[in-house]
MIVEXMI-682191 format. One record per residue (C-alpha): residue number from 1; residue in one letter; x, y, z. Coordinates in steps of 0.02 Angstrom, whole numbers, plus 32768, in hexadecimal, padded with zeros to 4 digits. Layout:
residues N
 num residuo east north   up
 NUM       A    X     Y    Z
...
END
This chain:
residues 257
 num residuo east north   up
   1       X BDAA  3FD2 F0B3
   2       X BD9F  40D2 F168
   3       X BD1E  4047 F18A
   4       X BCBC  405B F11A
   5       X BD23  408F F089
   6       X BD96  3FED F050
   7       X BD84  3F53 F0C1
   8       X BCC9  3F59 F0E4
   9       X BCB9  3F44 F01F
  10       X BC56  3EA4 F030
  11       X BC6A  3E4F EF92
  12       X BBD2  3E15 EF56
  13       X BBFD  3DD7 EEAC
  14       X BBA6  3D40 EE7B
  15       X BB2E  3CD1 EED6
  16       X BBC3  3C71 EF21
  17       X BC16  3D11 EF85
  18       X BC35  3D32 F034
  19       X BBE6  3D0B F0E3
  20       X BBEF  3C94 F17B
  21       X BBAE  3C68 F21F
  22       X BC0C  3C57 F2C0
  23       X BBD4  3C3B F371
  24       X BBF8  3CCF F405
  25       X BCAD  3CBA F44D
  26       X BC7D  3D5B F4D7
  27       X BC3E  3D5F F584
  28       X BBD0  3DD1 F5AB
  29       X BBEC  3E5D F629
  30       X BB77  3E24 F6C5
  31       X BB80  3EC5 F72B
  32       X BB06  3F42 F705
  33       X BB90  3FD5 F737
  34       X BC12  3F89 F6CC
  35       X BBA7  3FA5 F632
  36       X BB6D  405F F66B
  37       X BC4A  4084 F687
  38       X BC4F  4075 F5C5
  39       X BC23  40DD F52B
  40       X BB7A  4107 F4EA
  41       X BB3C  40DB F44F
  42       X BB5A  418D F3F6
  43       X BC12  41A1 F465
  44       X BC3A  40F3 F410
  45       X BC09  4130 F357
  46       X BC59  41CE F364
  47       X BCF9  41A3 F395
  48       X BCFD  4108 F30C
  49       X BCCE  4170 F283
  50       X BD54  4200 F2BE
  51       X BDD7  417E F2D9
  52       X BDB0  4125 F221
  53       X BDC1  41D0 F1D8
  54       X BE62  41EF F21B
  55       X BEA3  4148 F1F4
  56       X BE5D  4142 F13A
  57       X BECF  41DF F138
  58       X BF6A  4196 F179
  59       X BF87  40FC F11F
  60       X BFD2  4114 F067
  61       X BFFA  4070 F025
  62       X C009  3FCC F055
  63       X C029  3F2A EFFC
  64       X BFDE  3E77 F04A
  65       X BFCF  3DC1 F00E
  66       X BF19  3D70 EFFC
  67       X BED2  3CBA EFE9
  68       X BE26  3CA0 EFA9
  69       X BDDE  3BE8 EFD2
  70       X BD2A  3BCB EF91
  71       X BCDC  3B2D EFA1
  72       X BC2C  3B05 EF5C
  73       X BBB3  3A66 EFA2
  74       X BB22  3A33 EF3F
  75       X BACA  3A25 EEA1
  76       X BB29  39D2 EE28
  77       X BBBC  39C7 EE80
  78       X BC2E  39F5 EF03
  79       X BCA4  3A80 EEC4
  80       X BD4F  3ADB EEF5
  81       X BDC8  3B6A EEC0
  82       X BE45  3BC1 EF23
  83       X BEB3  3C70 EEDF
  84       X BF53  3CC0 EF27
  85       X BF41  3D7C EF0F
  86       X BFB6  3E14 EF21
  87       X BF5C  3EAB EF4B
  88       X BFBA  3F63 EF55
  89       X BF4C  3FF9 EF9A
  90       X BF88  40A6 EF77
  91       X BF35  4130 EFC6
  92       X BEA0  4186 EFAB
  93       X BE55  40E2 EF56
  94       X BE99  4083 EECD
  95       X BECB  3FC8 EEF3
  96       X BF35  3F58 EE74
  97       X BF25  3EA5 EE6D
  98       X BFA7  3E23 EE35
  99       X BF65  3D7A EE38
 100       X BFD5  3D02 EE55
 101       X BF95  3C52 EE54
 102       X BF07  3C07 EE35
 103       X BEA2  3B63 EE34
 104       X BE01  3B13 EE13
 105       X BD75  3B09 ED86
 106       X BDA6  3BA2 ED05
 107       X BCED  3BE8 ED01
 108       X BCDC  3BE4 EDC9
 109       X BD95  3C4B EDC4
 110       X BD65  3CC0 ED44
 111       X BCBE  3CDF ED8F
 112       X BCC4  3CD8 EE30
 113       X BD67  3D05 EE7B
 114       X BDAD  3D83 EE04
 115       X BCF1  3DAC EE1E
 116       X BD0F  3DEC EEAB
 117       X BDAC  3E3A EE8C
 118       X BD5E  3EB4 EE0A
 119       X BCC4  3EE2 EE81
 120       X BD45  3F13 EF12
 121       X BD87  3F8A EE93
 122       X BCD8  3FC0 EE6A
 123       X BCB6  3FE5 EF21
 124       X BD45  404A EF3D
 125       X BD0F  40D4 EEB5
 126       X BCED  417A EEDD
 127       X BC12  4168 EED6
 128       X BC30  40C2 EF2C
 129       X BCA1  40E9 EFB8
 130       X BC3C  4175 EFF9
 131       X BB97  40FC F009
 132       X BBE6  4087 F069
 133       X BC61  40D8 F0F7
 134       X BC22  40AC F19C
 135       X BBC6  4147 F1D7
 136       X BB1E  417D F1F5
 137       X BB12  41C1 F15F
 138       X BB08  4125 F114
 139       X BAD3  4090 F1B5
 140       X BA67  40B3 F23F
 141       X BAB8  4076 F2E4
 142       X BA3B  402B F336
 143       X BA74  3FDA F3F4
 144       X BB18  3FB9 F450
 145       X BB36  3F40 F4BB
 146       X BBE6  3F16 F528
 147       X BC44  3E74 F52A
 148       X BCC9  3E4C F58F
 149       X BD6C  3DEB F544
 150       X BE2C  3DF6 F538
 151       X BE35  3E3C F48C
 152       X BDDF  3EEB F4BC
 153       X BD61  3ED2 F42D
 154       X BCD3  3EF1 F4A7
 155       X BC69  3F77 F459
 156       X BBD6  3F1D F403
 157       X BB6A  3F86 F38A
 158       X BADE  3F51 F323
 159       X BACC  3FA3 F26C
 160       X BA4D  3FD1 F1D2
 161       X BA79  4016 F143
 162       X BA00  40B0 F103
 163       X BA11  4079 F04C
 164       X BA2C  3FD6 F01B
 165       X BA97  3F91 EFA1
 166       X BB24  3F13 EF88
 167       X BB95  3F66 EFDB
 168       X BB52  3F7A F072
 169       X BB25  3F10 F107
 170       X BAB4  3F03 F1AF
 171       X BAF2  3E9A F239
 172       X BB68  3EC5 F2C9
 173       X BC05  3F12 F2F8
 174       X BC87  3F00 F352
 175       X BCE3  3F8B F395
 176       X BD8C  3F99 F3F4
 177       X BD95  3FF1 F498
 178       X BE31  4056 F47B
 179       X BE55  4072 F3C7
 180       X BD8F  407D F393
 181       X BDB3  4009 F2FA
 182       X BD37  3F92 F2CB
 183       X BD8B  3EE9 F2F1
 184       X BD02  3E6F F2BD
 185       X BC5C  3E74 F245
 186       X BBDD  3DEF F241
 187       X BB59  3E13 F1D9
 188       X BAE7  3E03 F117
 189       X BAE2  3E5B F08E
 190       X BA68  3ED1 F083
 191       X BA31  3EBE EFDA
 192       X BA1B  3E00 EF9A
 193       X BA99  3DD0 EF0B
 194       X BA33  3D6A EEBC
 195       X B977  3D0E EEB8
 196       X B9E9  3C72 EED8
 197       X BA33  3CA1 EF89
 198       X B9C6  3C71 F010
 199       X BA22  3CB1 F092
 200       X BAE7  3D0B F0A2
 201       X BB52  3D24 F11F
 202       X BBE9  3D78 F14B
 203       X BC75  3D88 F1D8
 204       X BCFE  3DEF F1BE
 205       X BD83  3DFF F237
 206       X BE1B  3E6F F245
 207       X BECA  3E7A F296
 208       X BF4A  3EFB F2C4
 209       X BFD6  3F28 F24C
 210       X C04B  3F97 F29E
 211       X BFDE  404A F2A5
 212       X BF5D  3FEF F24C
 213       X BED6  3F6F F256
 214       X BEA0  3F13 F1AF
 215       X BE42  3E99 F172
 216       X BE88  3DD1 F1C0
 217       X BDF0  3D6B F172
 218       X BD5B  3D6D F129
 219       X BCF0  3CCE F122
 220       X BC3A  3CC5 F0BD
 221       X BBAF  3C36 F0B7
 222       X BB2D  3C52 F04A
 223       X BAA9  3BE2 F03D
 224       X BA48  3BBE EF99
 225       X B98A  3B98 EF6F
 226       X B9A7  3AEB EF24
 227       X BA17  3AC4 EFB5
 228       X BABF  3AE8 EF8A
 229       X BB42  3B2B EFF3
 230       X BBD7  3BA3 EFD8
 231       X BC6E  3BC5 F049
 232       X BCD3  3C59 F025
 233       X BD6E  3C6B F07A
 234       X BDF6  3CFA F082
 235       X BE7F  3D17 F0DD
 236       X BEF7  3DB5 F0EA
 237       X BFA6  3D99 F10D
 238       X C06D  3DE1 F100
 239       X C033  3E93 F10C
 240       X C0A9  3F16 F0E2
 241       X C088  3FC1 F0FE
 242       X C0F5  4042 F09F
 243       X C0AF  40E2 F0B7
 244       X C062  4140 F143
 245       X C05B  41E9 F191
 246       X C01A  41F2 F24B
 247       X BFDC  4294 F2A0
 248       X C036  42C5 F332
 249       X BFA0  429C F3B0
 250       X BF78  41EE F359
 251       X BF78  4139 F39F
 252       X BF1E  40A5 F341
 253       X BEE8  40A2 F28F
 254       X BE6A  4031 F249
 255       X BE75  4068 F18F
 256       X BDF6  3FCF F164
 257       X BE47  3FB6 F0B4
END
């Protein structure tokens, strides 16, 4: 999900997919040599798209447990359906799905959730994958900015995509100080899913799993034109990672699946 390449597959389905809005939990760093100590801008990029290389390399497979929660308010009526999935990656890109529970209206299961589940595999093919890796091939890395907190998640970096599509995002980044994996997204879609969605957005955050970081949660609001409101919800758990093959010199992966 490399960046880029698996987990940064925003699913934009249907109207009712993906995106949320959260408040700053970060101080900012007050001294002015504090912020001139770090990284630049292109020192930042660099070494996150070189480390996302390396780890899109190094994990094979991994298996993980998924719970979709999607709740709709508004016109006609308030709505909800929920869906326990097992995912398996195997290396270079093909992800199987197992769903294992489900409930809710049929039609918003159908079409929505296993929506979503059939885009992610869209993303990940071949012409896809290469669009969207985070690189500046494909975004234009605007600013950076430093915040200072416990987690080491400090690099902030804005981002545009050069072609948009719905896929892709603009937004921010964060970036780990250490391993150079992105840690946290907030952000829209780039393209508009449909005339209905007024507004989208998205904050995806991820966790370390052994060598690894990968996707923790991923929460959505989208906002319709006749007032409606969706809330997408999904959250990664019971990881399992089953094949991997680290270079001699590495440290931290963040294979972004």
């Amino acid at each position: 999900m490399a960046l880029g390449r698996h987990s940064r597959h925003l699913m934009y389905a249907l109207p009712v997919v993906l995106a949320l809005y959260v408040g700053r939990a970060f101080s900012q760093v007050p001294a002015q040599a504090s912020i001139q100590a770090q990284l630049t801008l292109p020192q930042v990029v660099e070494k996150l798209v070189e480390r996302n290389a390396l780890r899109a390399k190094a994990l094979e497979s991994y298996k993980a447990r998924r719970f979709y929660a999607l709740d709709y308010v508004g016109f006609p009526s308030n709505l909800h359906a929920d869906m326990s999935v097992d995912m398996a990656y195997f290396a270079p890109a093909t992800k199987e799905f197992h769903v294992v529970a489900e409930n809710g209206p049929h039609w918003l299961v159908t079409h929505v959730l296993r929506k979503l589940l059939e885009t992610e595999q869209e993303a990940i093919q071949e012409q896809n994958r290469r669009g969207i890796e985070l690189n500046p091939n494909n975004y234009d890395f605007k600013a950076i900015s430093y915040e200072q907190n416990e987690s080491g998640c400090t690099y902030v970096l804005s981002v545009e995509p050069k072609i948009a599509t719905k896929f892709v995002y603009r937004g921010r980044i964060w970036v780990d100080n250490k391993d150079f994996a992105v840690c946290r997204i907030e952000a829209e879609p780039a393209k508009n899913p449909s005339f209905w969605i007024k507004k989208t957005e998205i904050r995806h955050l991820y966790k370390k799993v052994g060598d690894f970081w990968l996707p923790a949660e991923n929460q959505s609001i989208s906002t319709f034109r006749f007032d409606g409101r969706a809330t997408l919800i999904i959250k990664y758990g019971e990881y399992e990672i089953h094949a991997q093959r680290l270079p001699p010199d590495s440290t931290a992966y963040n294979a972004g699946h």
